[in-house]
C-alpha positions, 0 to 999 in steps of 0.5 A, spaced: 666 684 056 674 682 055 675 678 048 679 674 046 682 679 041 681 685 045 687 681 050 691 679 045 691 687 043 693 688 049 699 685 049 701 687 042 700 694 046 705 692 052 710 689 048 710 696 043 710 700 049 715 696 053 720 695 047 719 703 045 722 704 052 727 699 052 729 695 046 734 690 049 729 687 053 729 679 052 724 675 050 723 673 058 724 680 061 718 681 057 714 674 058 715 677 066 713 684 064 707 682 060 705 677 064 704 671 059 708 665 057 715 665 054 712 661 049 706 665 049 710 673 048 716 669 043 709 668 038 707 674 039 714 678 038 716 674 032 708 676 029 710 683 031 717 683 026 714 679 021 708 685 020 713 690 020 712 694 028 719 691 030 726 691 027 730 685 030 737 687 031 742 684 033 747 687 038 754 688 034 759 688 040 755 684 044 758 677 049 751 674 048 752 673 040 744 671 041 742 678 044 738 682 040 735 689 040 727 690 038 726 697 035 720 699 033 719 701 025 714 707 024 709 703 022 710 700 029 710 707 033 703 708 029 700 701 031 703 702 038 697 709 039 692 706 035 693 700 040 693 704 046 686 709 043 682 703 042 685 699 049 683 706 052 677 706 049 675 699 052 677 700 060 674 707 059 667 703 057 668 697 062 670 703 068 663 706 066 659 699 066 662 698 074 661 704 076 654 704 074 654 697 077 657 700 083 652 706 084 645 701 082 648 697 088 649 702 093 643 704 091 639 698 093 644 698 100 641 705 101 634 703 099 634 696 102 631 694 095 635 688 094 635 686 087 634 678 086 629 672 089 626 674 096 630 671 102 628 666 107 622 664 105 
């Protein structure tokens, strides 16, 4: 099961890594990429500078004077694998619980021994 904090991990993670690839993005672009409220990202974001992961800088020769670039620091670079070990470590655990599900269920669809209350009666 999916806890709170292992969701807000998982974006801490999406962020690190999309920014990694391409520190110009905006706050937006990222929202839509990470799929959560621009609000939502820009909380997380300022959190991710204010711990030292991401280097906000701003873009010297840029027409959009708001414009910035987030890079990440090496402090960054490491919470973003020790995010990505543990994030890994959950969908691996949560892939075997389904796949043993899936298999019990088979199994009773092979057998036609239905688990539950008896039907019908």
């Amino acid at each position: 099961m999916t806890t709170r904090t292992d969701k807000k991990d998982e974006m801490r993670m999406r962020l690190l890594r999309l920014l990694e690839n391409d520190p110009s993005l905006s706050t937006r672009q990222l929202a839509v990429a990470v799929g959560a409220s621009h609000g939502a990202t820009y909380y997380c974001l300022k959190a991710l500078i204010e711990k030292g992961f991401i280097k906000a800088q701003n873009f010297a020769n840029s027409e959009n004077k708001a414009g910035y670039a987030y890079v990440l620091s090496a402090k960054g670079i490491r919470e973003k694998a020790d995010l990505t070990r543990r994030f890994v470590e959950i969908k691996r655990a949560e892939y075997a619980a389904l796949r043993d599900e899936i298999e019990a269920m088979e199994h009773e669809l092979a057998t036609g021994e239905m688990a539950g209350p008896a039907r019908g009666k």
